[in-house]
DOGU-504348 format. One record per residue (C-alpha): x, y, z; residue number from 1. Coordinates in steps of 0.5 Angstrom, whole numbers. Example, Ala and Ser with C-alpha at 12.3 -4.5 7.8 and 13.67 -1.06 7.14 Angstrom:
{px 25&py -9&pz 16&vexdren 1}
{px 27&py -2&pz 14&vexdren 2}
END
This chain:
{px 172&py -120&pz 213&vexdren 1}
{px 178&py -124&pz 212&vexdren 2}
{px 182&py -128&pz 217&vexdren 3}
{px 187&py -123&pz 217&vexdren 4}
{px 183&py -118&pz 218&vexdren 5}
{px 179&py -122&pz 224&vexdren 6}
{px 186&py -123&pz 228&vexdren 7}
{px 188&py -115&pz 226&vexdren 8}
{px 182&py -114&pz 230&vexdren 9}
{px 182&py -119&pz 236&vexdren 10}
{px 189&py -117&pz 237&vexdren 11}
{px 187&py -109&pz 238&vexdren 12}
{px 182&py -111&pz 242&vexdren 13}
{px 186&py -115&pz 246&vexdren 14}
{px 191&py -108&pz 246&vexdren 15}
{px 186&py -104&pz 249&vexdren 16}
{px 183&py -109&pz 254&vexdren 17}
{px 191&py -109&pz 257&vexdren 18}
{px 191&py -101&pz 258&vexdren 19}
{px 185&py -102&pz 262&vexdren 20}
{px 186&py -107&pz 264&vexdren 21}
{px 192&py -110&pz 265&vexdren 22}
{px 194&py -117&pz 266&vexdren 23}
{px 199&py -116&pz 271&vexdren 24}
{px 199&py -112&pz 278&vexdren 25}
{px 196&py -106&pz 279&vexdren 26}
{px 197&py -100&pz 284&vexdren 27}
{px 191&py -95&pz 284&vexdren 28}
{px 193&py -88&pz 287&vexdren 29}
{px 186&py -84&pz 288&vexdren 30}
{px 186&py -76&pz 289&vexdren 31}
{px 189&py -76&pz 296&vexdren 32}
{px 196&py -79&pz 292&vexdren 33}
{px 196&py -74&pz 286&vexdren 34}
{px 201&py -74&pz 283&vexdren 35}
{px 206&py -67&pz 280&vexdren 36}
{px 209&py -67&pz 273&vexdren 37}
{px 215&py -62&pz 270&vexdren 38}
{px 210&py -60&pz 266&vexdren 39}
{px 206&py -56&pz 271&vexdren 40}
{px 200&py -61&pz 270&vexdren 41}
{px 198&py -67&pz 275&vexdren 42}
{px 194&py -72&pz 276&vexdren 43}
{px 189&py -73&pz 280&vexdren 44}
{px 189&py -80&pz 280&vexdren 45}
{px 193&py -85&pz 276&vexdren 46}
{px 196&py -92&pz 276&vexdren 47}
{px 202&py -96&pz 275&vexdren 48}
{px 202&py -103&pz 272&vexdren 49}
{px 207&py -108&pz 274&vexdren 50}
{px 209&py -115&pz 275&vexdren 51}
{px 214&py -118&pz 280&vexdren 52}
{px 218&py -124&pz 281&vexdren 53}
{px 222&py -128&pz 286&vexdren 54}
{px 220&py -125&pz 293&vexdren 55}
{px 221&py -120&pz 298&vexdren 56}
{px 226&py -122&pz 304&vexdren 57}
{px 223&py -119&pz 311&vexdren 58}
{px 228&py -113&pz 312&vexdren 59}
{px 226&py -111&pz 304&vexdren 60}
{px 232&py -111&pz 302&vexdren 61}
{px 233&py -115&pz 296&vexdren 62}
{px 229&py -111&pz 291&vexdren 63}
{px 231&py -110&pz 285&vexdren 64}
{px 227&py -105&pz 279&vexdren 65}
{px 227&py -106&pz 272&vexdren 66}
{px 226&py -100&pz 267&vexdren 67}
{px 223&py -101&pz 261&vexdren 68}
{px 226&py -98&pz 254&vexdren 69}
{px 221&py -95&pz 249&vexdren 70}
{px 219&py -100&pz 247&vexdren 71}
{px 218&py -105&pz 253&vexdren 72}
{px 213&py -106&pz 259&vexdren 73}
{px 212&py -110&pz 265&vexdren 74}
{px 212&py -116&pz 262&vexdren 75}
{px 221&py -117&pz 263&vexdren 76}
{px 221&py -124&pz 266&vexdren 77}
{px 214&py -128&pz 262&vexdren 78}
{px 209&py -129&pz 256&vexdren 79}
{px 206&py -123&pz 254&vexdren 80}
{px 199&py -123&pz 254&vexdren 81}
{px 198&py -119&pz 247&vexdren 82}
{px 204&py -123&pz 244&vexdren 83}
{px 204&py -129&pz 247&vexdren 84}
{px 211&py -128&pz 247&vexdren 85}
{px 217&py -129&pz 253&vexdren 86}
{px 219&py -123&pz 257&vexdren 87}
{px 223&py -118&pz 254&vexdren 88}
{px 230&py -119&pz 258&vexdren 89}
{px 228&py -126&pz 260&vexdren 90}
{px 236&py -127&pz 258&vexdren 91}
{px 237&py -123&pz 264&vexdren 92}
{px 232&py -124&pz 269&vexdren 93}
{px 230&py -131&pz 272&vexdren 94}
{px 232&py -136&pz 276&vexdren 95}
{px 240&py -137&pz 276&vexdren 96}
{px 240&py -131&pz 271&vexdren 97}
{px 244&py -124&pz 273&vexdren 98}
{px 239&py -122&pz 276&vexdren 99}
{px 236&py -128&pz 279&vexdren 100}
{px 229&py -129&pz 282&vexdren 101}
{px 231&py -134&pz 287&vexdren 102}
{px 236&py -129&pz 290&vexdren 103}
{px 232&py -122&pz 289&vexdren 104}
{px 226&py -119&pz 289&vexdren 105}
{px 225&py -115&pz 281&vexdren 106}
{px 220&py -110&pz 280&vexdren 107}
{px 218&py -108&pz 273&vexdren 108}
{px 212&py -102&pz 272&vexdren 109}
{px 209&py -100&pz 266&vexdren 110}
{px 212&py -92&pz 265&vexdren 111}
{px 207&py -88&pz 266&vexdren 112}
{px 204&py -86&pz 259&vexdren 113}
{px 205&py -92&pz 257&vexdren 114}
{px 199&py -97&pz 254&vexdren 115}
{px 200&py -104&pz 258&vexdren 116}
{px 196&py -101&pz 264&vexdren 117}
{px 200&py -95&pz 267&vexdren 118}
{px 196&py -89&pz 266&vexdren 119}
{px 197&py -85&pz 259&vexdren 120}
{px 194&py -84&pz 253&vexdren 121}
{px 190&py -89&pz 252&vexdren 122}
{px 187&py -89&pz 258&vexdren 123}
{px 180&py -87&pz 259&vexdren 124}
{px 180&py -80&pz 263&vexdren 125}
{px 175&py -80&pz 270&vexdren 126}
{px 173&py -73&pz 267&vexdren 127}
{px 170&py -75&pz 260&vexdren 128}
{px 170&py -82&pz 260&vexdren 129}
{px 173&py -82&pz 253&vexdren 130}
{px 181&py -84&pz 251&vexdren 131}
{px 186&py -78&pz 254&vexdren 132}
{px 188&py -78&pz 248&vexdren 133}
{px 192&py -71&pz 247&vexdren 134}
{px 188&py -68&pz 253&vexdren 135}
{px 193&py -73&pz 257&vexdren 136}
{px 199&py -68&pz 260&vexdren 137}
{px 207&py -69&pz 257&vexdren 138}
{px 210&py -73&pz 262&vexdren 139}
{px 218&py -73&pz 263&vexdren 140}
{px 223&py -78&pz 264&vexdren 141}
{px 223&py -75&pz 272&vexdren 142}
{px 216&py -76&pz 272&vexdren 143}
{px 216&py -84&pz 271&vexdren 144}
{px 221&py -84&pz 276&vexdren 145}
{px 216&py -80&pz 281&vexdren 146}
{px 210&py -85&pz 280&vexdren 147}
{px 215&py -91&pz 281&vexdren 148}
{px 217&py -88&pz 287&vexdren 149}
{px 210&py -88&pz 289&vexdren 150}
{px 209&py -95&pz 287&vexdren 151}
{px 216&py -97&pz 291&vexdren 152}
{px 213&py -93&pz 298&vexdren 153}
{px 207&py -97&pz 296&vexdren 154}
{px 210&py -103&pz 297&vexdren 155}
{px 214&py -101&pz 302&vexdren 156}
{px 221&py -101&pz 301&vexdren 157}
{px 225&py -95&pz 302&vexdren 158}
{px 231&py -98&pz 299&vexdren 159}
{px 233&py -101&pz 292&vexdren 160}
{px 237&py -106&pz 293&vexdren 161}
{px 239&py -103&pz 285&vexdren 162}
{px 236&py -100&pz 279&vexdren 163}
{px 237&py -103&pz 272&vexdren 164}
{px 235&py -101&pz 265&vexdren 165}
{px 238&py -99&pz 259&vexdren 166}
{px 236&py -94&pz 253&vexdren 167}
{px 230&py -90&pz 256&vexdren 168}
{px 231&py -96&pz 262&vexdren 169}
{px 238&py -92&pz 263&vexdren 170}
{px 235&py -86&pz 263&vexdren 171}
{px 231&py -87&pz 268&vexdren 172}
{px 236&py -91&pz 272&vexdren 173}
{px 240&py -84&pz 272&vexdren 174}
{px 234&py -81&pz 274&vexdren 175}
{px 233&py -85&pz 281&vexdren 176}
{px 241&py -85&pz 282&vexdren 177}
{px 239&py -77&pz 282&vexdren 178}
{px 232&py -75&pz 284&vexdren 179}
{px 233&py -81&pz 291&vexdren 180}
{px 240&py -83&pz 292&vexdren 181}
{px 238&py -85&pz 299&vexdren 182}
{px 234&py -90&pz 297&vexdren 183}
{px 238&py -93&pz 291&vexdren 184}
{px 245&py -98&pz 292&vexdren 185}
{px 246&py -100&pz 286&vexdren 186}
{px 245&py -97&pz 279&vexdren 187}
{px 246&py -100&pz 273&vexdren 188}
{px 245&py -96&pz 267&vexdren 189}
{px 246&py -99&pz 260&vexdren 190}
{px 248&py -96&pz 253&vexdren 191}
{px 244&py -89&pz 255&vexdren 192}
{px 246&py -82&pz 255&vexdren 193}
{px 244&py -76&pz 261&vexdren 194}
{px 241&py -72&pz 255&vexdren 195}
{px 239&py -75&pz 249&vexdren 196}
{px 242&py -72&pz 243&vexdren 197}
{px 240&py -68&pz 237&vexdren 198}
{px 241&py -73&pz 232&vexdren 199}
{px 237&py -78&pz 236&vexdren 200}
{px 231&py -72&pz 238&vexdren 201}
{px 231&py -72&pz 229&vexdren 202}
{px 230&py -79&pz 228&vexdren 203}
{px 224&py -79&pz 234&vexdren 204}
{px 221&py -73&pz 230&vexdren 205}
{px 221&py -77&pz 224&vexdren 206}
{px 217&py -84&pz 228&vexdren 207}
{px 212&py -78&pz 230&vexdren 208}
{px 211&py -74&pz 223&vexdren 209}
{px 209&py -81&pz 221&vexdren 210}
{px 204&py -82&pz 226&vexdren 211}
{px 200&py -76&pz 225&vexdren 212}
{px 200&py -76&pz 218&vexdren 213}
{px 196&py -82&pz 217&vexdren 214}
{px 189&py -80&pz 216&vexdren 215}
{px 187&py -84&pz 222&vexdren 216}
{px 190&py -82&pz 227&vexdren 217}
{px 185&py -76&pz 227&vexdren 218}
{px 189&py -71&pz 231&vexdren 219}
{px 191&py -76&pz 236&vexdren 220}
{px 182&py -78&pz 238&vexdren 221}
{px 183&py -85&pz 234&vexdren 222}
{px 180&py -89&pz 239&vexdren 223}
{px 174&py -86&pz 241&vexdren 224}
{px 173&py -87&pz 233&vexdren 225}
{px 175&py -93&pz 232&vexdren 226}
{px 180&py -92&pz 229&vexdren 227}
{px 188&py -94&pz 229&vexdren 228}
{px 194&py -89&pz 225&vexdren 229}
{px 197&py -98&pz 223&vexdren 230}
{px 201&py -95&pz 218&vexdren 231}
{px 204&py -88&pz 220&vexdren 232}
{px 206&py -92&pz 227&vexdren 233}
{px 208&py -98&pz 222&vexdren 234}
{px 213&py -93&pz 219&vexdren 235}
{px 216&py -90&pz 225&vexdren 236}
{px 218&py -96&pz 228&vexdren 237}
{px 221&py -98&pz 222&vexdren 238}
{px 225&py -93&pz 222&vexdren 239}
{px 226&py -93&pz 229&vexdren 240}
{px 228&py -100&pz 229&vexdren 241}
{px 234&py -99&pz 224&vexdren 242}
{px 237&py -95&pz 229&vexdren 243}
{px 237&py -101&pz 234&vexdren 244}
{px 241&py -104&pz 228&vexdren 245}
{px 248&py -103&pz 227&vexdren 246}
{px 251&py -104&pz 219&vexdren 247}
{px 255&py -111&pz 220&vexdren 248}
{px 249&py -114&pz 224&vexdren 249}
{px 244&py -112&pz 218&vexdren 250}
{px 249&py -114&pz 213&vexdren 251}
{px 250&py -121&pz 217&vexdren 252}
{px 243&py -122&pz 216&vexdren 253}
{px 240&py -119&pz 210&vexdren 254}
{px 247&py -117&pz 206&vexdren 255}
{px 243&py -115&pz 199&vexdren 256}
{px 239&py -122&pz 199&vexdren 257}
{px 233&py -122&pz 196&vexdren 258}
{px 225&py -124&pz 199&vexdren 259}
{px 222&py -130&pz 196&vexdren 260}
{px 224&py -129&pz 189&vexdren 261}
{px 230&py -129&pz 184&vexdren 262}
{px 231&py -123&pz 180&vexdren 263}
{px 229&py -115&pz 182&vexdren 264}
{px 222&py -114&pz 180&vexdren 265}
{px 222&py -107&pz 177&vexdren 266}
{px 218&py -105&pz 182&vexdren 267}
{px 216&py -103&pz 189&vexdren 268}
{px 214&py -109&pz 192&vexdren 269}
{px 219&py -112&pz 198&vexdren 270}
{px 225&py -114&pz 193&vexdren 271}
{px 230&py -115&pz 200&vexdren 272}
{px 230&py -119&pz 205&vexdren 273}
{px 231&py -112&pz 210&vexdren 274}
{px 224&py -108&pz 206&vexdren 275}
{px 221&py -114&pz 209&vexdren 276}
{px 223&py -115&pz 215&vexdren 277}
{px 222&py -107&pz 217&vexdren 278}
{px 216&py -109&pz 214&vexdren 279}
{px 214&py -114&pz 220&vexdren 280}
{px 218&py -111&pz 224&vexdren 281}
{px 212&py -105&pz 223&vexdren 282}
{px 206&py -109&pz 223&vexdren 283}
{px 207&py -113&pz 229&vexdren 284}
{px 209&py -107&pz 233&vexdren 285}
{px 202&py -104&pz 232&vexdren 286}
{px 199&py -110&pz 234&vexdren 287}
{px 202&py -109&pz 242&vexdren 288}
{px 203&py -101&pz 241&vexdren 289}
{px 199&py -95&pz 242&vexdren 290}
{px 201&py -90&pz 238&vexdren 291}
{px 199&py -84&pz 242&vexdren 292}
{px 203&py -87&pz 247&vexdren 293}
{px 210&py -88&pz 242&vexdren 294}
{px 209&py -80&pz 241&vexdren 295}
{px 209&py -79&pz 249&vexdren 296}
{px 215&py -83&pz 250&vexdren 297}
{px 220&py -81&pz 245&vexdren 298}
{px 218&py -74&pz 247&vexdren 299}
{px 220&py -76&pz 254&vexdren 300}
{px 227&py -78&pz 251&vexdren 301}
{px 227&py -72&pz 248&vexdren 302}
{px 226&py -67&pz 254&vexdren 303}
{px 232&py -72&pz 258&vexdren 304}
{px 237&py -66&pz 260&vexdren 305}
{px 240&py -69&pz 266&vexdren 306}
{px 246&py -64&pz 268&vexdren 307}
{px 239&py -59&pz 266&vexdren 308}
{px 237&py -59&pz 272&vexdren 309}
{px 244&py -59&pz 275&vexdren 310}
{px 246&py -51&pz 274&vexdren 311}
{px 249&py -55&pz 267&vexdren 312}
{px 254&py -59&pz 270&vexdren 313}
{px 252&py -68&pz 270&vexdren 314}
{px 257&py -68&pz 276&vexdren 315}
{px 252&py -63&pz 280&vexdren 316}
{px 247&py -69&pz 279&vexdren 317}
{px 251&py -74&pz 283&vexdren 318}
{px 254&py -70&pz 288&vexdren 319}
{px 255&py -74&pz 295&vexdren 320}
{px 253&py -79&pz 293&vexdren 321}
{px 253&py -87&pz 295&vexdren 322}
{px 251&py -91&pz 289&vexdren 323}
{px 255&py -95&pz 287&vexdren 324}
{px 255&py -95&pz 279&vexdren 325}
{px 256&py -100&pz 274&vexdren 326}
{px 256&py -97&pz 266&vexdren 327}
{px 256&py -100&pz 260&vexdren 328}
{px 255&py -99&pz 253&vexdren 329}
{px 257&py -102&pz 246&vexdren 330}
{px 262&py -101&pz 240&vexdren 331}
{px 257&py -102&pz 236&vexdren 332}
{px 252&py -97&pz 238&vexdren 333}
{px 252&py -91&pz 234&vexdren 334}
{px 245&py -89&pz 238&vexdren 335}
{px 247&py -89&pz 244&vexdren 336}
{px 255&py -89&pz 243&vexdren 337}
{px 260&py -91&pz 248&vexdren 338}
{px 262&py -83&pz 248&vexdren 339}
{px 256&py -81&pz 251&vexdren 340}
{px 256&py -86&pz 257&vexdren 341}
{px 263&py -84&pz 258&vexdren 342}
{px 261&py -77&pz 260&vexdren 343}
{px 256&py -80&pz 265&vexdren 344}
{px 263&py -84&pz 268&vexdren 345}
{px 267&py -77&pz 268&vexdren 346}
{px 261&py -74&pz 272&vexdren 347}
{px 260&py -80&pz 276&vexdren 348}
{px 267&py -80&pz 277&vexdren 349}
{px 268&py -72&pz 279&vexdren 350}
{px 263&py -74&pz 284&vexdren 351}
{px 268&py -78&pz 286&vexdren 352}
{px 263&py -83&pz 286&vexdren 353}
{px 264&py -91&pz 287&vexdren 354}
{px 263&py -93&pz 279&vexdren 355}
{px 267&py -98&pz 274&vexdren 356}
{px 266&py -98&pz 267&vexdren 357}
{px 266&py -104&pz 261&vexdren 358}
{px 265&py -102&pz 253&vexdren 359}
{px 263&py -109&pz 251&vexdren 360}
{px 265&py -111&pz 243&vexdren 361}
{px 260&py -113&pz 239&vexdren 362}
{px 258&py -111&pz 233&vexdren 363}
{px 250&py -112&pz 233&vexdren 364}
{px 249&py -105&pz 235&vexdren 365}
{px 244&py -101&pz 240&vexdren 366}
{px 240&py -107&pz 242&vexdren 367}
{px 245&py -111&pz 244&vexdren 368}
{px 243&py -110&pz 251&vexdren 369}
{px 237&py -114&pz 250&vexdren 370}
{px 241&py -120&pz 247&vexdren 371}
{px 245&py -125&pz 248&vexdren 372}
{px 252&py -122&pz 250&vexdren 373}
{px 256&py -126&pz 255&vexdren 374}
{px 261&py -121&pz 257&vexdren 375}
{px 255&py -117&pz 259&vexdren 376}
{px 252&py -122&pz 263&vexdren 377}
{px 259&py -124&pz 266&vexdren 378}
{px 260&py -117&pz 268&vexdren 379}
{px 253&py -115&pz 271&vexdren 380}
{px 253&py -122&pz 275&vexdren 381}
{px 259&py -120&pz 277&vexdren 382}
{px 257&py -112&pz 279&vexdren 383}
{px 251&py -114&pz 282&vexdren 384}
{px 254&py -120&pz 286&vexdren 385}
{px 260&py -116&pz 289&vexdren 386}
{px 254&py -110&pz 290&vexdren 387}
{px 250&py -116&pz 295&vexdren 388}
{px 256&py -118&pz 299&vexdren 389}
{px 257&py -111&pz 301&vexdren 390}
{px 249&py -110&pz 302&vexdren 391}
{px 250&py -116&pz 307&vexdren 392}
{px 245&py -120&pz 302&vexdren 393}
END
């Protein structure tokens, strides 16, 4: 076996310890806490994954929740116990950042279906004792928020100071501003939508397709095989990360620069710099993903309709509401474009809701959110900064 292989090995080990496992808190709810799922299924017993920073003040008023992206996990403010890597959005969470530690008490949970620790695919089923693998139930944008309230009232906290996230993380932003108004005082939604477009819902289908037409994801049980589908999850984080981009970022970096060589080999191999980068932009995902898990989570996205559950009308969900809002996006961002944040601040201002609104000008696309923006940095300390003198804190 070589070197290669060796560390291919222990880094998926290292994986599936983490889902059992976690190297982060974790919330054990029994069958006296079960917990109901859109899709008519529940779960007898679960748990949540998460990580906190900073403290608690005795009232427990200076909680701020964190929400992933798709790709994301609890690990938002320190090193990764897979990747050995920082935090995910440690350019917004810490001491002295936008939402500081030393101010705030942050929360960030592992979704529900996710393979970090929170129960999902990956996980080991009580009943069995093998994998859930496709026996776990669908679960939706609605019902992660439900877990994390559990986890919320776990720790005791009846009030969110604000909720944060961008992407899926917006997503479910918007969910907790409409399923718990009452218990959250900001929310802050970045470069999201309320439902997830078509054009998105095609490109997720793609990233699936992908994974189960690799002989080794074995209808979904490659675990109890021993198995792991690397090439089609490879494939579908590509394709999927090329979203995240913008063209001007890509051509900034890549443009038609070659890989290592001085002419084009007529060939197949990596020719461009961009062939090579998605390619480890793949392989390193597998590393840290479970591939089931990336299928019930791009499926959660997709099911996303919030004004669905609202008789068809957005402005229904935030009816009467005393959140206070701050929206944003990016104009760069053909994912999640500014269009679709602006029918989130028409029907938050139909609800004659307390909400600003900032389109950032970058060219650096979807993922910009989780980069280094100053004006992003600027407005959310501002908004969260003027939100505390109004919470009294």
């Amino acid at each position: 076996m070589s070197a290669i292989d060796h560390t291919v090995n222990a880094t998926a080990e290292l994986r599936r310890a983490e889902t059992q496992s976690p190297s982060s808190r974790v919330a054990l709810f029994e069958a006296d806490q079960p917990l109901a799922l859109d899709g008519g299924a529940s779960l007898a017993s679960f748990q949540i994954a998460y990580q906190t920073y900073g403290t608690l003040n005795a009232e427990k008023s200076n909680a701020v929740l964190v929400c992933h992206a798709l790709t994301g996990d609890q690990h938002v403010a320190n090193i990764h116990p897979i990747t050995g890597k920082g935090g995910w959005w440690s350019l917004m969470v810490g001491p002295g950042r936008p939402i500081d530690t030393d101010r705030f008490f942050v929360i960030c949970t592992n979704v529900l279906g996710g393979c970090m620790g929170t129960t999902g695919p990956a996980s080991f089923d009580p009943a069995s004792g093998e994998p859930y693998a496709l026996s776990f139930p669908v679960v939706t944008i609605r019902d992660m928020v439900r877990a994390q309230a559990m986890l919320v009232d776990r720790l005791g906290i009846d009030t969110l100071f604000a909720v944060v996230g961008g992407s899926m993380g917006g997503m479910q932003v918007l969910q907790w501003a409409a399923s718990y108004p009452e218990r959250v005082f900001a929310a802050v939604p970045i470069a999201t939508a309320a439902r997830h477009s078509s054009q998105n819902i095609a490109f997720h289908e793609v990233g699936r397709q992908a994974i189960m037409a690799d002989p080794d994801w074995s209808g979904g049980n490659y675990l109890a095989l021993g198995r792991t589908p690397r090439k089609g999850l490879a494939v579908a984080r590509m394709a999927a990360h090329i979203t995240y981009l913008s063209d001007e970022a890509l051509h900034r970096k890549f443009g038609r620069n070659l890989q290592d060589r001085l002419a084009i080999t007529f060939g197949f191999d990596a020719d461009f710099q961009i062939e090579s980068y998605l390619r480890h932009q793949g392989m390193t995902f597998v590393d840290r993903f479970d591939a089931n898990s990336y299928l019930y989570m791009t499926r959660a996205m997709d099911y996303f309709d919030l004004a669905a559950d609202y008789d068809g009308t957005l402005a229904n969900a935030f009816r009467g509401t005393k959140t206070r809002f701050c929206v944003m996006s990016f104009t760069s961002d053909w994912l999640f474009p500014t269009s679709e944040n602006r029918t989130i601040v028409h029907a938050l201002n139909a609800a004659g809701a307390n909400v600003s609104f900032v389109e950032v000008e970058t060219d650096k696309g979807h993922d910009s959110f989780l980069l280094e923006e100053p004006e992003m940095f600027a407005t959310i300390s501002g908004f969260i900064a003027g939100a505390a003198r109004r919470r009294g804190l």
